[in-house]
N, C-alpha and C positions, 0 to 999 in steps of 0.2 A: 779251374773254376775261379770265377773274378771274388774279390774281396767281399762286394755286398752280398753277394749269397751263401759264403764260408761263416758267417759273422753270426745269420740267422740259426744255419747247422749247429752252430756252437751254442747256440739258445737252446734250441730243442734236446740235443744231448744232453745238456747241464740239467734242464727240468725231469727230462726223464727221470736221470739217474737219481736227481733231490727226490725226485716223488716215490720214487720207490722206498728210498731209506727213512723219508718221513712216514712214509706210509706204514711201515714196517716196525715205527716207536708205538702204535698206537691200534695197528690192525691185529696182532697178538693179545691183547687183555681178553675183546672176547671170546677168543678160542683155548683158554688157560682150562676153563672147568672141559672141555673134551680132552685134552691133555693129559689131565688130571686120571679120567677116567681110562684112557684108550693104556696109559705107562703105569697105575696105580702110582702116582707121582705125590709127594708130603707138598707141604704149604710149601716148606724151605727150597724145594724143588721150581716149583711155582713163582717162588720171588727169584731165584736163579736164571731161569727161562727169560724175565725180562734185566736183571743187573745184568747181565751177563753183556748184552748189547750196550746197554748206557756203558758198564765201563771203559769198553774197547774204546767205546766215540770219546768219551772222558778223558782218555789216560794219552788216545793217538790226535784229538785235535789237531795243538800245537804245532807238533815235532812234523805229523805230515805238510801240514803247509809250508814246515820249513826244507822238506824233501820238494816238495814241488815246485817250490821257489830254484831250489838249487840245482836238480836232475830234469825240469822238463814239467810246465802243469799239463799239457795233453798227456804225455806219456802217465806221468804217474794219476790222473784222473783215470785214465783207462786202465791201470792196474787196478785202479779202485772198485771200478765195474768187475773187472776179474772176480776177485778176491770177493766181493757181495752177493755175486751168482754164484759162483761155487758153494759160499756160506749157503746159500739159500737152498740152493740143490741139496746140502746136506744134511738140512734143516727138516727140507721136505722126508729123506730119507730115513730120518732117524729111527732107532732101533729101542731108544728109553731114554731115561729124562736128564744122562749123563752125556749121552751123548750131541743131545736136541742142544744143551748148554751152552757145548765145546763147540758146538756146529753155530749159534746163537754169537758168540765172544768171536768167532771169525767172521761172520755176517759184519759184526761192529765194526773190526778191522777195518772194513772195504768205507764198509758207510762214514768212516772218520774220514778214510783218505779223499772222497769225494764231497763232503760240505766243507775241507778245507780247502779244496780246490778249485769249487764252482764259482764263487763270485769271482776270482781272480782270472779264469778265465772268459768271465764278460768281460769283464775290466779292458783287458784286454784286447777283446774285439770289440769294443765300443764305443764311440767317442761323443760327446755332445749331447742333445737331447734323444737320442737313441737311445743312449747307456738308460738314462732314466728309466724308458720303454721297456728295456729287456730287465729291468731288476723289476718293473712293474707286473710283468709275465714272470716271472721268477717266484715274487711275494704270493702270484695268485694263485701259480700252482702249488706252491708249498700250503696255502691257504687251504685248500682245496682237498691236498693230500691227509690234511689232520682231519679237517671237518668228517670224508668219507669214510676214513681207515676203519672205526669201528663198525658202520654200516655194511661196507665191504668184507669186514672181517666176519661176521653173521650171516651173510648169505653165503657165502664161499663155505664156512663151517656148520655150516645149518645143511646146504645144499649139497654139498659135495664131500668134503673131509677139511680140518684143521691143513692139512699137510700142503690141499691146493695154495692155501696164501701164502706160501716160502716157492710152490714149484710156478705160479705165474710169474713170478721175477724172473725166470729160466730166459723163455722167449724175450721178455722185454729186455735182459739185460744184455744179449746176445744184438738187437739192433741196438743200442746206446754204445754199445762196444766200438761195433762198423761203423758205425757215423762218427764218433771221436776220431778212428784212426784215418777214416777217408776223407772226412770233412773239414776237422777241425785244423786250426794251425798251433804249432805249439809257439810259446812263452815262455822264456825265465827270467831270473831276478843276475844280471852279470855278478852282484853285489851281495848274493845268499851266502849266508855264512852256513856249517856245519851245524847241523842237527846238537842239542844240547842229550848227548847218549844219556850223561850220569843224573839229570837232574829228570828226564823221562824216565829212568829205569827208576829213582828213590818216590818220585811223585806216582807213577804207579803202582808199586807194591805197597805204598802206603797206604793207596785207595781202595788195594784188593783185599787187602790184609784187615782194613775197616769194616767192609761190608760183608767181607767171610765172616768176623766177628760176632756181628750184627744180626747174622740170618741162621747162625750156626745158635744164636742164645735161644731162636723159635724151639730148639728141641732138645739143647745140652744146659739150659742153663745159664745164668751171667758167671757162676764158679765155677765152671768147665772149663779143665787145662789149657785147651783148642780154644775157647772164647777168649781167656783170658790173654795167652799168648799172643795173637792174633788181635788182640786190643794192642798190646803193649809195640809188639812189632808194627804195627801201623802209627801209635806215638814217637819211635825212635825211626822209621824212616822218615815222616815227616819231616823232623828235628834236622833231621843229615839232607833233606829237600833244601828245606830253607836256608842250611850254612854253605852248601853248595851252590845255592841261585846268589848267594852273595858276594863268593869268591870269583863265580864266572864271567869271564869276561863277554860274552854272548849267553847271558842267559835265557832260559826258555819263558820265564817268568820274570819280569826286570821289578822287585820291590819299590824303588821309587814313586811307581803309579800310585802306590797304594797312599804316598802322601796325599793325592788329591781325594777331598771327601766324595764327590763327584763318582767319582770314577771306582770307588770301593761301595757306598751306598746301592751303584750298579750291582756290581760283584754281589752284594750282599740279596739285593730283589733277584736277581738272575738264581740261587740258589734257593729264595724262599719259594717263589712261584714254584719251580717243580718240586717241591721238597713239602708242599700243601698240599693242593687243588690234584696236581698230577700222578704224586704218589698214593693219591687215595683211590684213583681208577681200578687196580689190579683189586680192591676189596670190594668195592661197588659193584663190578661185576660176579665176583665170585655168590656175593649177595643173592643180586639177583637172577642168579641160575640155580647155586646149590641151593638159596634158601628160599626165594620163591619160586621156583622152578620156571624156571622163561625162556625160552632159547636165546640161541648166540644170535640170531638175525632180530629177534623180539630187545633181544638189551644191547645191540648194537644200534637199532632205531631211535631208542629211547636215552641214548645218549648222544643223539645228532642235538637233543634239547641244549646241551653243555656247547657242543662245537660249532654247533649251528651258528648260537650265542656269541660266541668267541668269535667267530670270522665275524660277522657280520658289524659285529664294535669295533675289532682291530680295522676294518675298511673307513671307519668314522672317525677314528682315533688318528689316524695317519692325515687326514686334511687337520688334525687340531694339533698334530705336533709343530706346527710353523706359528702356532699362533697364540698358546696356552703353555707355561711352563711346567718343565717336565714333570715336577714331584707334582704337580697337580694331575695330572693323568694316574701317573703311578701309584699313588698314595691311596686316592680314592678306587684307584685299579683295585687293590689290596685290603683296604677297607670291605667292597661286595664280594671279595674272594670269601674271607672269615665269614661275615654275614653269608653267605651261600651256604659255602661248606655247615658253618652250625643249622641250619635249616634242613639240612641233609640228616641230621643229628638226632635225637629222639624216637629211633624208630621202635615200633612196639609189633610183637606177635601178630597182633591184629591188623596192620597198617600194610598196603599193599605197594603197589613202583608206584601208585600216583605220591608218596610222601615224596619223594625226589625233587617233584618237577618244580616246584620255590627255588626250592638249592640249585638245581643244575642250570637253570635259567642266572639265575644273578651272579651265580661263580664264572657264569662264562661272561655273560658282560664284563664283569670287572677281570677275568683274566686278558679278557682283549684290550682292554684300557691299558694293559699292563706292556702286552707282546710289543708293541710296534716300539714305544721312548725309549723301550728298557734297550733296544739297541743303540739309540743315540748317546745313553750316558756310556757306554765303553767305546765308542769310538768317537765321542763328539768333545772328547778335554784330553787329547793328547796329541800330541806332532804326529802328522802323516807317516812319518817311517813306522811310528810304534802302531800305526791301527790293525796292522794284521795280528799282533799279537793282544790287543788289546782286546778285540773281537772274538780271537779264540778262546781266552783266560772266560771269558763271559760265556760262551756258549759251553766252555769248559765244566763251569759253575753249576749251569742249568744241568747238567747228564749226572754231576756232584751229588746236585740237589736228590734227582728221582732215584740213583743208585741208596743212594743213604738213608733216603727218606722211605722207601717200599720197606730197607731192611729193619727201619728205625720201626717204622708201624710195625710192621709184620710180629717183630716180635712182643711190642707190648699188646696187639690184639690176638697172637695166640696163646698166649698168660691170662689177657682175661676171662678170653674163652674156654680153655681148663680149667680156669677156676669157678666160671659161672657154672659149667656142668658136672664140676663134682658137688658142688655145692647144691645141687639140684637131687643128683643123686645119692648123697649121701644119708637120706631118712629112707631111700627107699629100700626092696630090697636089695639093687644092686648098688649099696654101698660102699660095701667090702672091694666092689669091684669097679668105683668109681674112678678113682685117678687112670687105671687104664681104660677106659673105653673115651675118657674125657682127651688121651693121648692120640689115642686110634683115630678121634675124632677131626682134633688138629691138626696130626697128620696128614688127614685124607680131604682140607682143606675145608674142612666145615660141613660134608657131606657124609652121612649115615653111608649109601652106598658104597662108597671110596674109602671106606675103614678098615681099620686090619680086622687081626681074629676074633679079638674083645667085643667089637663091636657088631661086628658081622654074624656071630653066631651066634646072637641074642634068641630067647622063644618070642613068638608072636604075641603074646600076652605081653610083653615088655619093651618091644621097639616103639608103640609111640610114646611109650615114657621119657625114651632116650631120644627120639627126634624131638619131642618137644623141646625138652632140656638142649636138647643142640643148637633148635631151630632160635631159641630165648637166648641163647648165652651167644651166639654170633651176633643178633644186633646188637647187646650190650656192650660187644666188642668193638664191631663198627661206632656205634656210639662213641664209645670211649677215643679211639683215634682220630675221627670227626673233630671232638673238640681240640685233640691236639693240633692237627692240621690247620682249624681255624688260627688257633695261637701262633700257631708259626707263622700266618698270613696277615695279623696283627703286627706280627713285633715287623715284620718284614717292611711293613706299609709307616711302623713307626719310627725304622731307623730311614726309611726313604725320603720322609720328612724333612727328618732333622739332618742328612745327609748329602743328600743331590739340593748344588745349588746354581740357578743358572746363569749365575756369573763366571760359573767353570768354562764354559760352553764356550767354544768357537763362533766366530760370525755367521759361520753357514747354518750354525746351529740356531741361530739368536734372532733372526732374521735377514740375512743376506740377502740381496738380491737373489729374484724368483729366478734369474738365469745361471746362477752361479751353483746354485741348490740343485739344479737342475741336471751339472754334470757338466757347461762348457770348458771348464778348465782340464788340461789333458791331462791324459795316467801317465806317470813314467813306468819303464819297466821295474826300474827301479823298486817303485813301492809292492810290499809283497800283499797287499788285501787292498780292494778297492773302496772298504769303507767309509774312510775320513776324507776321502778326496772328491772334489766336487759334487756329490747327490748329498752332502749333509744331511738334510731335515728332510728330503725324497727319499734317500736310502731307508730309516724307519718305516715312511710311507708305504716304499714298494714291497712291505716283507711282513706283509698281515697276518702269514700263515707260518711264521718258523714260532710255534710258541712251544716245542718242547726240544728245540735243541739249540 
């Protein structure tokens, strides 16, 4: 097969396998409340089902790319298709919500090993104004894959079962397989150093150790041995991350970056945006299923308003990244994020899914103002060799973000929700028996049906005391996380400000020639991510749709 037709194959593969994995952050929220119901599954369950995936992608970024670099990018992308199909297969299989998890964190596995490996294999095969082309089909199905996921995820789960959206990867990921090994050429880096073992093995268990934490205080409490531990252990790996990335001499994370304000203001937006706007999806749906009763296709449609939004800015945003400096995109990105989300905010017993549609519309504009630059500040202020790790640290950030940020809400919205409906029940007569049913309740994620025994075997004279009180005390909760989220999209948009400046920025960033931006300058194999090299201010452009990894 001649080189121009091997080059295209290797486009189509890459996208496949991106869409699936993208599709897969974002196609699971609406299928959480059948989940919920099919495994009688707790909140903690719930917010596990999705950390589980961000951590894997979180914790294996880096270190894959730096397997790929050194063992082979064809080869180890096509492990990666393995390893996602199989997760997926066993996703579809699963037998309860222990095991849907463990089946979820292997799914992650694959899906790291393949977004650290797809741009570098265009890179790769592409040279000149081609490459531009294929990151531009790259951006659009990634685009593409977030906007549908939830629609997708609603019809598939509405129409058929939860289970179909993990077994349609089956077949797809079986041709992505065959076209990688028949089509594709492989690539490595002669110059890849050793995977950093000890600073991936202390930077994950710090991360795991954080968000077990975190999701484990939804139902033990912040003074629970388990919480507590499991805080502290996540404090002292850290610690041992950071004096190990110091000492190493290839480390996985090189501190120096973080001198530049630039390029940590990045870091910083990359974990507020999902750590807002994104971690607040898993409650938004639960909302509007458990508590206004909608289906999966009904509140997958209704949140095409958010992504709809999103793609359609990020495509606008990408011609203004050559022409408007960055913290102005991001800033005001982050600015309509807050303003969205708190319009999201207020919601009353009375107030139906049209309260959303304010929120969901301007959170998506401004997150799309946000997705495209926020890639140029990590790869657009550092030396070419450093941008494959520069890119991953930041994509690293954003999976940081939604893993911490689900467990971070989760558990102060199911505190307020205990507390709104014991407090509701406490005059009545089930007073006495208030803190449990208000447990039952949070447990079974905000739905009366999905409660233990407390709750379930209420007399009829008395359940809709108790839905009401549930149905009141989950929007106060959602309320209550709302405003947080907003704040986090505040301070995010405030340190972006005063952070990202575009004097950091490279010429390609800053305005280069349109041909240079474009991608004529060649990739060495050398470089391990095609980022920082020649598509500058294009590479932002082409990548409308990567806004949750």
């Amino acid at each position: 097969m001649n080189q121009t037709n091997r080059k295209w194959w290797t486009l189509g593969a890459v996208c496949i396998g991106i869409f699936m994995l993208l599709l897969d952050l974002t196609i699971v929220n609406v299928a959480l409340p059948k989940i919920e119901h099919d495994f009688g599954a707790s909140l903690s369950d719930l917010q596990w089902v999705i950390d589980a995936y961000a951590l894997t992608l979180a914790a294996l970024l880096l270190t894959a790319g730096s397997l790929a670099d050194l063992l082979g990018r064809r080869l180890v992308f096509a492990a990666g298709i393995v390893v996602f199909t199989v997760g997926s297969l066993l996703c579809g299989l699963s037998t309860g919500p222990l095991f849907l998890i463990l089946a979820r964190a292997f799914q992650g596995i694959g899906g790291a090993i393949m977004f650290a490996t797809s741009l570098a294999l265009l890179a790769a095969a592409f040279q000149g104004r081609e490459r531009g082309t294929a990151f531009a089909v790259y951006g659009a199905v990634t685009g593409i894959a977030v906007a549908v996921g939830p629609v997708l995820g609603g019809v598939i789960t509405s129409g058929i079962s939860w289970r179909w959206i993990f077994f349609v990867n089956v077949p797809i990921g079986v041709v992505a397989f065959l076209i990688t090994m028949l089509r594709v050429a492989e690539s490595r880096n002669p110059a890849a150093s050793r995977p950093d073992v000890l600073g991936f093995a202390t930077f994950s268990g710090a991360l795991a150790a954080l968000v077990y934490g975190l999701i484990e205080s939804t139902s033990k409490g912040w003074t629970a041995d388990p919480v507590i531990g499991s805080l502290a252990a996540s404090v002292f790996l850290l610690v041992t991350f950071v004096v190990v990335e110091l000492r190493e001499r290839e480390p996985m994370l090189d501190f120096s970056l973080l001198r530049k304000p630039t390029f940590t203001g990045g870091l910083i937006a990359a974990f507020a945006v999902n750590a807002s706007i994104f971690s607040l999806f898993t409650y938004l749906v639960l909302y509007m299923q458990n508590g206004l009763g909608l289906s999966a296709v009904a509140t997958g449609v209704r949140f095409l308003l958010l992504t709809g939004a999103m793609f359609v800015t990020a495509i606008a945003a990408g011609r203004l990244t050559t022409r408007v400096p960055i913290r102005w995109l991001i800033t005001p990105g982050f600015v309509l994020t807050g303003v969205g989300v708190l319009l999201m905010a207020g919601i009353t017993p009375s107030d139906t899914w049209t309260h959303f549609i304010p929120g969901l519309i301007v959170a998506g504009v401004g997150a799309g103002l946000i997705n495209v630059p926020l890639a140029s500040t990590a790869v657009g202020v550092v030396e070419p060799h450093q941008s494959g790790m520069a890119s991953g640290i930041n994509s690293t950030l954003r999976q940081v973000g939604t893993a911490t940020g689900i467990a971070a809400l989760g558990s102060i919205f199911s505190s307020q929700v205990r507390a709104g409906i014991v407090s509701k029940l406490a005059p009545t007569a089930l007073g006495t028996h208030a803190s449990a049913i208000a447990s039952d309740i949070v447990n079974g994620g905000g739905s009366l049906a999905n409660s233990g025994s407390a709750a379930s075997h209420l007399p009829r004279s008395l359940y809709h005391t108790v839905a009401s009180a549930a149905f009141s005390s989950f929007g106060h909760g959602l309320n209550d996380i709302a405003v947080i989220g907003a704040v986090v999209a505040f301070v995010g948009g405030a340190l972006s400000l005063f952070l990202i400046r575009q004097k950091d920025f490279t010429a390609a960033h800053t305005g280069a020639p349109a041909q240079e931006r474009a991608g004529e300058a060649p990739l060495t194999q050398e470089v391990q991510h095609p980022e920082a090299e020649g598509d500058g201010g294009e590479v932002g452009e082409a990548l409308p749709g990567v806004v949750v990894a």
